[in-house]
N, C-alpha and C positions, 0 to 999 in steps of 0.2 A: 257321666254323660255331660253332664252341665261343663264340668271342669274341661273336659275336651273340646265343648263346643268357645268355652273362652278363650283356652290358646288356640284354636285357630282364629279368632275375630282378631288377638290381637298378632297374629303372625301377617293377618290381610292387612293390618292397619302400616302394621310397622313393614312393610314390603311397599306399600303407595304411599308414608312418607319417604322411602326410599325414589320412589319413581318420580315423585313429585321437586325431590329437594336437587335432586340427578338432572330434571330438567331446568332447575332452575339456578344451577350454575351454571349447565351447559349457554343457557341462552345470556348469560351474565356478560360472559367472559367472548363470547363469539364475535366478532365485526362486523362477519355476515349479517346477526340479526339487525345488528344498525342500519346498512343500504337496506333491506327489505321493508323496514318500516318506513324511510326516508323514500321511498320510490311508491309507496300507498296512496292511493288519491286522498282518500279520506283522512289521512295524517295532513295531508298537504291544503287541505279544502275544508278542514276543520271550520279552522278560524278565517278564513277568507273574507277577503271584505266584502259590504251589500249596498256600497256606497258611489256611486260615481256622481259628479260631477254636484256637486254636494248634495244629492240627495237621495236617503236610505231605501233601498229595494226591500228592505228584512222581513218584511209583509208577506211579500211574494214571492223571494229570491232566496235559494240555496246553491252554494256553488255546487257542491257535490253534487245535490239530484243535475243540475244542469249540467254537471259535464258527462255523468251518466247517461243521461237521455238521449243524446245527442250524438252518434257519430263522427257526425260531418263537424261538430266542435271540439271534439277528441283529436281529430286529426289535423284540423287549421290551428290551436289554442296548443292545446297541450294541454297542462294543468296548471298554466299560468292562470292565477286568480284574475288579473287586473284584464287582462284582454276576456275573461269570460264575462265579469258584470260592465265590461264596456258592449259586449254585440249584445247580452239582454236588456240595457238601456234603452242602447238606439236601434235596434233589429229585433231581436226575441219576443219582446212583450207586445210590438205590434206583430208578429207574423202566427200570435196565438201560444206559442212555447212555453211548456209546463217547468216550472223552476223550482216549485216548492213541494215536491214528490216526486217519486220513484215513477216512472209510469208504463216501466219497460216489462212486459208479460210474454212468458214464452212457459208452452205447451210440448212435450216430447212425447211422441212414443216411441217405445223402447220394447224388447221380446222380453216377454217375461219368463222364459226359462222352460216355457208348456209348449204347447201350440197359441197361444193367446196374446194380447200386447197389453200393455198396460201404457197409459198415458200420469206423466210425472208433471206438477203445476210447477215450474220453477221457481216461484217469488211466492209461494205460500208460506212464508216465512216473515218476521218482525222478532227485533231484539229485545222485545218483553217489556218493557219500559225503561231501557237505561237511560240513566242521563247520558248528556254530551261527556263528560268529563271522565263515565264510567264507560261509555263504549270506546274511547279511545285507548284505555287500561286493556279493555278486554281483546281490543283489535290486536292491542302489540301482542300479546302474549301468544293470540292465536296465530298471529303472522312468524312470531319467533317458533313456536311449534313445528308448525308448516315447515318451514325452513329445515327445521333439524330432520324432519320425517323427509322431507324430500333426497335430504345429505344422504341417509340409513337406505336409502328406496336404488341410489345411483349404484349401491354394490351389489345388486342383487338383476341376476339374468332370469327374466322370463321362462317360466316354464309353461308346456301346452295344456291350456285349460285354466290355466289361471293368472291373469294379466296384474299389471304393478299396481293398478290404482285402486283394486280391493284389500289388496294388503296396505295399503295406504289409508283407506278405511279403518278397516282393522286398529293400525298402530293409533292413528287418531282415537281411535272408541277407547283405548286402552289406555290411553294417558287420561282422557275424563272422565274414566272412573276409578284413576288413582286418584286425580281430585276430589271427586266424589269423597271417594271412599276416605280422606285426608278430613272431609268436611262434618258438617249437618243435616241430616234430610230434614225437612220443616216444609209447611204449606204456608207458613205465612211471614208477614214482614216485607220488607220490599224491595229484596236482592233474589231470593230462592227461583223464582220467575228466568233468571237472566245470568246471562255466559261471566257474568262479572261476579256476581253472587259464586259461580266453581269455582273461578279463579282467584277469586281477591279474598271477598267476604268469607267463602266456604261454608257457605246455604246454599245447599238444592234441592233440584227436585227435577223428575223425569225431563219436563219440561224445560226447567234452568240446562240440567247436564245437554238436554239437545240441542238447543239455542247455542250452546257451547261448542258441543261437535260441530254445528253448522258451519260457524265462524272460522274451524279449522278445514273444514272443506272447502271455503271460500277462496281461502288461499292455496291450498291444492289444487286448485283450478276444478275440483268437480259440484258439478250441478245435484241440487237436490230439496227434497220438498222436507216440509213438518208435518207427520203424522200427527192428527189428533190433536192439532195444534189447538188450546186454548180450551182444552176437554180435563176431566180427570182421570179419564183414562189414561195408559200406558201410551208415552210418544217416543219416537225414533225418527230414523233420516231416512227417508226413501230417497236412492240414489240411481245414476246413473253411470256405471263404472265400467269401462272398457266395452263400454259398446250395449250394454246391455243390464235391462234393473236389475239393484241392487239393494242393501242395506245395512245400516249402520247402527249402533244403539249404545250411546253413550254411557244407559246407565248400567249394561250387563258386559260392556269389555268387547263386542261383536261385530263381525259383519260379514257380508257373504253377498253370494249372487241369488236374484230370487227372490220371491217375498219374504219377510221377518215371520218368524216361528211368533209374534205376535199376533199376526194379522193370518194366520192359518199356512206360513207356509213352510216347507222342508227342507230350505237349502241347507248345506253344510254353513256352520259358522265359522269362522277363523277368528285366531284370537291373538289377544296383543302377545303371548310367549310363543304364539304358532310362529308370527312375523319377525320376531327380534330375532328367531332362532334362522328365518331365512334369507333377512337382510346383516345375518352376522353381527348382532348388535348381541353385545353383554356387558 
């Protein structure tokens, strides 16, 4: 018994470093992953300056959150750095404009699958404590992911009842717990927390692998909360997927419409070989 339960651990092991080293040529070698990163606000607002006309904003002033916040700056600026800390110089910081956080909150509800709705926090979500220099690492990877599941998602025709962007879920859950499963599980130290800790470091934890999927939702374009965020209980993505909640779960390979068989509920799961096998990926 013992002996059979080791080949299979190491046939799970050696099948996610397959999935893992699979993506990580793909995203090597690709072009596409280049413009995708190059077109990231957050690549591009990293390093932005906090300085006009000699004097440092850095106090108060982030480009990112400020182009984030903002609209009506999104659409006059761009993601020019220089024209962004020139209108918070001499316009922004007197018209009261927050610069140095996120402070955009948005609420959804969504059918939950019953007769009942569920409402999703959209921004209940934080990158665990990475540094700058580690959420940049972890953005591209997540952005190059994105990119390749989006490539996988364009062969594949919609069928009735079940729309593109849970299998999209899905393919995501499935590649972060080939990471996972490549890594460490550990509670401590100061990466297992955070999406950099799966992807770099290879320490995680329920927690790290979700922060992780998020990051890959992010650039899928879908919305989604943290379960349980900053608990030690079991966390996952509550999602909102073609119209209607969803979920994701980094660290079991999963996702579905419906609440998570964590949280008491019985949607079917889909899994990362359900999706390869329907977006013709081998």
């Amino acid at each position: 018994m013992n002996k059979s339960k080791s080949v299979r651990s190491i046939i799970k092991k050696a099948v996610s470093i397959i999935i893992v080293t699979a993506f990580t040529m793909i995203m090597f070698f690709e072009s596409t992953s280049i413009v995708s990163r190059a077109e990231d606000p957050y690549e591009i607002l990293l390093s932005a300056t906090t300085v006009y006309n000699g004097v440092d904003y850095s106090a108060e002033y982030d480009a990112y959150c400020y182009y984030m916040n903002y609209a009506d700056l999104r659409a006059a600026f761009g993601m020019d750095p220089y024209a962004l800390i020139m209108h918070y110089a001499l316009y922004g910081r007197f018209e009261g404009r927050i610069a140095n956080r996120l402070i955009a909150t948005e609420e959804v509800v969504v059918p939950s699958g019953d007769d009942s709705v569920s409402v999703i926090d959209i921004n209940k979500h934080d990158n665990g404590g990475m540094s700058a220099k580690q959420e940049q690492i972890a953005r591209s990877k997540a952005s190059q992911i994105a990119t390749e599941i989006k490539k996988a998602a364009a062969n594949y025709t919609p069928k009735k009842g079940t729309g593109v962007e849970v299998l999209e879920c899905a393919y995501a859950a499935g590649i972060v717990q080939a990471y996972c499963n490549d890594g460490t599980y550990t509670t401590s130290g100061k990466n297992y927390r955070t999406a950099y800790g799966v992807f770099v470091a290879r320490e995680y934890s329920s927690e790290g692998a979700t922060r992780a999927l998020g990051l890959i939702l992010d650039y899928l374009g879908i919305r989604w909360e943290h379960a349980n965020i900053g608990t030690y209980a079991d966390q996952w993505c509550r999602v909102i997927v073609d119209g209607q909640e969803g979920f994701a779960d980094g660290i079991n390979g999963v996702a579905g419409y419906g609440k998570s068989s964590l949280e008491g509920g019985d949607g079917k799961e889909i899994s990362y070989a359900d999706v390869r096998a329907m977006f013709s990926v081998y």
